[in-house]
C-alpha positions in Angstrom: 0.0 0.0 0.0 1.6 3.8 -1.1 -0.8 6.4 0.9 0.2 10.0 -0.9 -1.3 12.8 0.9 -1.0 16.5 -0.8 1.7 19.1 -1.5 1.6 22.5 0.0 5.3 23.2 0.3 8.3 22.9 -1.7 12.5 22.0 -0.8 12.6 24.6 1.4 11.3 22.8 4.1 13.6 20.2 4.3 15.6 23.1 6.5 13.3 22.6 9.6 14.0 19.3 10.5 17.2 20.3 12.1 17.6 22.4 15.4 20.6 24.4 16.5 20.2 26.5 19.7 21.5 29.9 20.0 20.4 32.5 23.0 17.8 35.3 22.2 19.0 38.5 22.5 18.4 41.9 20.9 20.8 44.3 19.6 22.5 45.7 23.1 22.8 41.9 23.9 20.0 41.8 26.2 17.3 39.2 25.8 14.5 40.1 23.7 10.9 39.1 23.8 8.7 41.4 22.4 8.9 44.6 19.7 8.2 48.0 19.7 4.8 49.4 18.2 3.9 48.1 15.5 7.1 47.2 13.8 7.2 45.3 10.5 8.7 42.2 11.1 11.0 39.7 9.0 9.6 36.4 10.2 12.2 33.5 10.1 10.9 30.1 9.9 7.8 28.7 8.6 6.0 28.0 11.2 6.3 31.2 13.0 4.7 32.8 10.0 2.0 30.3 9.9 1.3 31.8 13.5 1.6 35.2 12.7 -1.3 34.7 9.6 -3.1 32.2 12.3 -3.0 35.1 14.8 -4.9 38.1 12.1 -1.5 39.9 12.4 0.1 39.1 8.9 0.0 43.1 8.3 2.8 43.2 10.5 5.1 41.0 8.2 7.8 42.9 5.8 9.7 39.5 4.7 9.4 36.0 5.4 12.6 33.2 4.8 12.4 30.6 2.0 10.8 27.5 4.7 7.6 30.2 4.8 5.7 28.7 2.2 2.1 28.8 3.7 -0.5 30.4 3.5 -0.1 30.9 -0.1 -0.2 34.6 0.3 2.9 34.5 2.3 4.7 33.9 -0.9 3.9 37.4 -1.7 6.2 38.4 0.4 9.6 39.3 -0.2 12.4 36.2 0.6 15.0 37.1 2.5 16.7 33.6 2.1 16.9 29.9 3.5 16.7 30.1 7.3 19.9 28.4 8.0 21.6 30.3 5.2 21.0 33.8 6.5 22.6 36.4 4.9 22.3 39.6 7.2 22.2 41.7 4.0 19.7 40.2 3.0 17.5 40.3 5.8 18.3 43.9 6.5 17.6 45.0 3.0 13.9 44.9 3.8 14.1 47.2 6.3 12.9 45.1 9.1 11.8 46.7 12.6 12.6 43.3 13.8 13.6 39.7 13.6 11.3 36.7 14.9 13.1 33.6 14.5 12.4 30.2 14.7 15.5 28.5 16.9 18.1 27.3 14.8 18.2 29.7 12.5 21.9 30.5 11.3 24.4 30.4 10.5 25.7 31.6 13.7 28.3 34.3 12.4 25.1 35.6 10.5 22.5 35.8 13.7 25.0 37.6 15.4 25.3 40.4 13.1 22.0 40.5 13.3 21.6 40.8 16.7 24.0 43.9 16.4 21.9 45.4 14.0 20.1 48.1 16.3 16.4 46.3 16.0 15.4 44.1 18.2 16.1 40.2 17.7 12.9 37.6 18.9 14.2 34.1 19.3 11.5 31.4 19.5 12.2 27.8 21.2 11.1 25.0 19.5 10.3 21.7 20.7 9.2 18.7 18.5 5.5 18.2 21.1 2.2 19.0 21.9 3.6 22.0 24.4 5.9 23.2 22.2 3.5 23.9 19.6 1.3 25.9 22.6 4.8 27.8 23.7 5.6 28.7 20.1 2.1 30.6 19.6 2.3 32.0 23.2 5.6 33.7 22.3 4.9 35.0 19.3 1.5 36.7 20.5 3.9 38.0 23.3 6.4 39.1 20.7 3.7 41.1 18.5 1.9 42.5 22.0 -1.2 40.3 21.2 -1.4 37.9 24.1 -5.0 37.6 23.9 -5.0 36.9 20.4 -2.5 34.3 20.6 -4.8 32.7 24.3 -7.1 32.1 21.8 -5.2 30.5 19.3 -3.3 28.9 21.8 -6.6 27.0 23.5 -7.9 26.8 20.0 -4.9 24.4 18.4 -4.6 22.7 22.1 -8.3 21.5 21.6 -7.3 20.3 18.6 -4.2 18.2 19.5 -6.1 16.5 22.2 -8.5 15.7 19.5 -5.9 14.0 17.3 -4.0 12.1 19.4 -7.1 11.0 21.2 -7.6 8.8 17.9 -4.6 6.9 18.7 -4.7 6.7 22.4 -6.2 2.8 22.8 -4.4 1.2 20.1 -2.2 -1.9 21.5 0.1 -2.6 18.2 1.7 0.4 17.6 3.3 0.3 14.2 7.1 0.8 13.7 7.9 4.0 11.4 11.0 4.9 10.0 11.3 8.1 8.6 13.8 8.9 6.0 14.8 12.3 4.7 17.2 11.2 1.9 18.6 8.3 -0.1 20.9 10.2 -2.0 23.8 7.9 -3.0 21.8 4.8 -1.8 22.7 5.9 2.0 19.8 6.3 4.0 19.7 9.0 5.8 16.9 8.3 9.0 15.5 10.5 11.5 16.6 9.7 15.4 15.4 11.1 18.3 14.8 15.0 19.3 13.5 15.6 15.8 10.7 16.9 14.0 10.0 13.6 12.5 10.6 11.3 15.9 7.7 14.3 17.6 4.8 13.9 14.9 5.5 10.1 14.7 4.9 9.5 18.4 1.8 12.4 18.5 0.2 10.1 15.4 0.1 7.1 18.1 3.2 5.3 16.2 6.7 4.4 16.9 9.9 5.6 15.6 11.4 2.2 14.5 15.3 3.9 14.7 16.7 4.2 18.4 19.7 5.3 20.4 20.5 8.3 18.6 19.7 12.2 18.1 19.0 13.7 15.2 19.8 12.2 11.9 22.4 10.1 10.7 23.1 7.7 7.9 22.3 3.9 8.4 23.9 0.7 7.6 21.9 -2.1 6.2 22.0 -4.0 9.4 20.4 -0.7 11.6 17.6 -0.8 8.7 16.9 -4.9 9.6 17.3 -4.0 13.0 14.6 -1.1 12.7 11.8 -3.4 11.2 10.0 -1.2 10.2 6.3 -1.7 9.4 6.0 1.7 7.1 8.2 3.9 5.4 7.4 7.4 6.0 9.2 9.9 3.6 8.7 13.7 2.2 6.8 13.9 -1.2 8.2 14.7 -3.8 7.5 18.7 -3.6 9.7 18.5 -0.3 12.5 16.3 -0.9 15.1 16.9 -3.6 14.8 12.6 -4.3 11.3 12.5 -3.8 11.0 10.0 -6.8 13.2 7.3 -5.3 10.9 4.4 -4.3 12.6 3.2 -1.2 11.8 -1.0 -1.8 14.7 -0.6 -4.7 16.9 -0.3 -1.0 17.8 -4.3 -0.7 18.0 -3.2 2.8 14.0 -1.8 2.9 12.8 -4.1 0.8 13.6 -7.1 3.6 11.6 -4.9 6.2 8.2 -5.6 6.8 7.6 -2.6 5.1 9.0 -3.6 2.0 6.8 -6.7 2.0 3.8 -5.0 2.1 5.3 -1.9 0.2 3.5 0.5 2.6 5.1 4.1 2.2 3.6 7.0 3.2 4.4 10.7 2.0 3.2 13.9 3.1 4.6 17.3 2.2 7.3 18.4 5.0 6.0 21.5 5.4 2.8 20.4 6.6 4.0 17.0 8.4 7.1 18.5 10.4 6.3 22.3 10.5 4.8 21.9 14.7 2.5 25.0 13.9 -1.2 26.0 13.8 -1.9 22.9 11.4 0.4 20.0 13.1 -3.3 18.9 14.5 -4.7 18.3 11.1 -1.6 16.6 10.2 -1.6 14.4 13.0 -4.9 13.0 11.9 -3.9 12.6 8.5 -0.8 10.8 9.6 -2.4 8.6 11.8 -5.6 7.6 9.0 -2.2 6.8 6.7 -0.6 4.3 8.9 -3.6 2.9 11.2 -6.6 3.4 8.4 -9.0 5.5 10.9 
């Protein structure tokens, strides 16, 4: 079985599965958590502009970074670049009142300028879970001075989430996922734990079939027998720059019981691994793919 759900990103979002830390601070080096007035803002990851449209306040925005790719009418805006390929120029060539970026951005040497830059600098944890979706809204209503706005949102999408991962919450057999970002080369390259991939598997009531590691790393034919996985979960073909690749061709795959039953699923990344306003509706869409509910 080959589930395809639709497209509503493109490469760009590839960027968001990884997660670098660096402190917030504005441009006097002192920690930064909300802006001025009604600065225009150059929002920096895609789901922080997802929240910023989710929260009315999308009249606020001056630029968005390449991963922003929905709504659709965020493509309007100007692109300042890929978020972890900043290029302060770039960003400050729209004039921005202020920065809100999604943790992780980079590189480093570039966030630092920017933090230098005399407007203020909004960084935004991230966590790949049901909280860190709420904290993510909470701080960018705090951010744009609409903390009532963002409440609502807030107990809105949490209403939601409880929803979706209610529909998972008595199955027994969990199936076994294994996620895989790229084969480039014939080298898979699999999502661990502490990533977006490992936090929207386990909301969608499965299990991450790779263990013992962060992040994502490269695995030899024995980890993939190892894994078992029951289902192949991979970015469509919008979101992935080998999209095309059918994974059973991997001798490897093809022993899994996955590649017995040929079950592959794939969902556009912006969608499945953005943790923003929609992670809900994904969720459920996830979870009909691999448990048929």
């Amino acid at each position: 079985m080959i589930a395809f759900l639709p497209k509503l990103a493109h490469a760009a979002a590839i960027g968001s599965l990884l997660v670098l830390a660096a402190p917030a601070c504005s441009a006097a080096g002192q920690a930064a958590e909300a802006f001025p007035g009604s600065a225009k803002i150059a929002a920096i990851g895609g789901s922080l502009t997802e929240i910023v449209y989710a929260l009315g306040e999308e009249g606020r925005l001056v630029a968005r970074d390449s991963t922003s790719v929905y709504p659709e009418a965020a493509l309007k805006l100007p692109d300042v670049g890929y978020m972890r390929q900043l290029s302060p120029e770039g960003v400050l060539s729209v004039n921005p009142g202020g920065v809100l970026a999604l943790e992780g951005s980079g590189p480093r040497e570039a966030v630092e300028v920017l933090k230098k830059a005399g407007i203020p600098y909004v960084e935004v944890p991230e966590s790949f879970d049901h909280q860190g979706i709420l904290a993510k809204i909470h701080a960018v209503g705090k951010a744009l001075g609409v903390e009532e706005k963002a409440d609502a949102l807030a107990d809105s999408v949490d209403a939601k989430l409880k929803s979706a991962e209610s529909r998972t919450a008595s199955i027994k057999e969990r199936k076994r996922v294994l996620f895989v970002l790229s084969m480039q080369g014939g080298k898979i390259l699999a999502a661990g734990d502490h990533t977006a991939a490992d936090g929207i598997i386990r909301l969608a009531g499965a299990v991450n079939a790779v263990e013992g590691y962060s992040g994502y790393k490269q695995l030899t034919d024995e980890a993939v027998l190892t894994a078992s996985p029951d289902i192949v979960l991979m970015m469509d073909r919008g979101a992935a720059p080998d999209g095309a690749v059918d994974p059973f061709e991997n001798a490897a795959i093809a022993a899994t019981p996955a590649g017995a039953s040929r079950t592959l699923i794939r969902m556009d990344g912006a969608y499945l691994l953005g943790f923003g306003p929609r992670t809900a509706e994904a969720i459920h869409d996830l979870a009909a793919s691999i448990y048929g509910n």
